[in-house]
Wavefront OBJ file of the C-alpha trace (Angstrom):
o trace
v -86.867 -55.718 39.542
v -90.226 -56.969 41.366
v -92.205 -56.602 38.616
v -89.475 -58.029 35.676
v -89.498 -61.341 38.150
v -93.375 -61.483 37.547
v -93.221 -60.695 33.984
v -90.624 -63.133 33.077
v -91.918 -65.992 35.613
v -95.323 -65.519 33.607
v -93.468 -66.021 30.643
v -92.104 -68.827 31.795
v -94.933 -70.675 32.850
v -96.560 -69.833 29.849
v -93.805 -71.538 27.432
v -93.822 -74.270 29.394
v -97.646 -75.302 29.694
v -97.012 -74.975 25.597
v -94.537 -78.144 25.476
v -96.797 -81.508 25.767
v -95.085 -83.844 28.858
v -94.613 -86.383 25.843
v -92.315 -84.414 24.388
v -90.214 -83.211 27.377
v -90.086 -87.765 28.375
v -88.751 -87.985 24.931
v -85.632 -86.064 25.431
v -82.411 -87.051 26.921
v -81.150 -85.738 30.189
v -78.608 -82.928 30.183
v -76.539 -84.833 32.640
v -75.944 -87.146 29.808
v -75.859 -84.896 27.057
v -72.747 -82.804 28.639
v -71.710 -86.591 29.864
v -71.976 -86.090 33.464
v -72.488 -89.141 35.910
l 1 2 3 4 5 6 7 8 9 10 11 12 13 14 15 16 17 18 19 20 21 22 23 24 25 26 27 28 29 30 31 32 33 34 35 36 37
């Protein structure tokens, strides 16, 4: 389990240093996409 934590946290980290911040501002909440308040 240890070592599918690292994997997938490296992963993780990985996708996300791949998304510019501009895009990630651009989108809408998912509080109000599912309509929450």
């Amino acid at each position: 389990q240890g070592f599918t934590a690292i994997i997938a946290a490296a992963y993780t980290k990985d996708l996300l240093h791949q998304i510019p911040p501009s895009k990630v501002k651009a989108k809408k909440p998912i509080s109000k996409i599912l309509g929450s308040n």
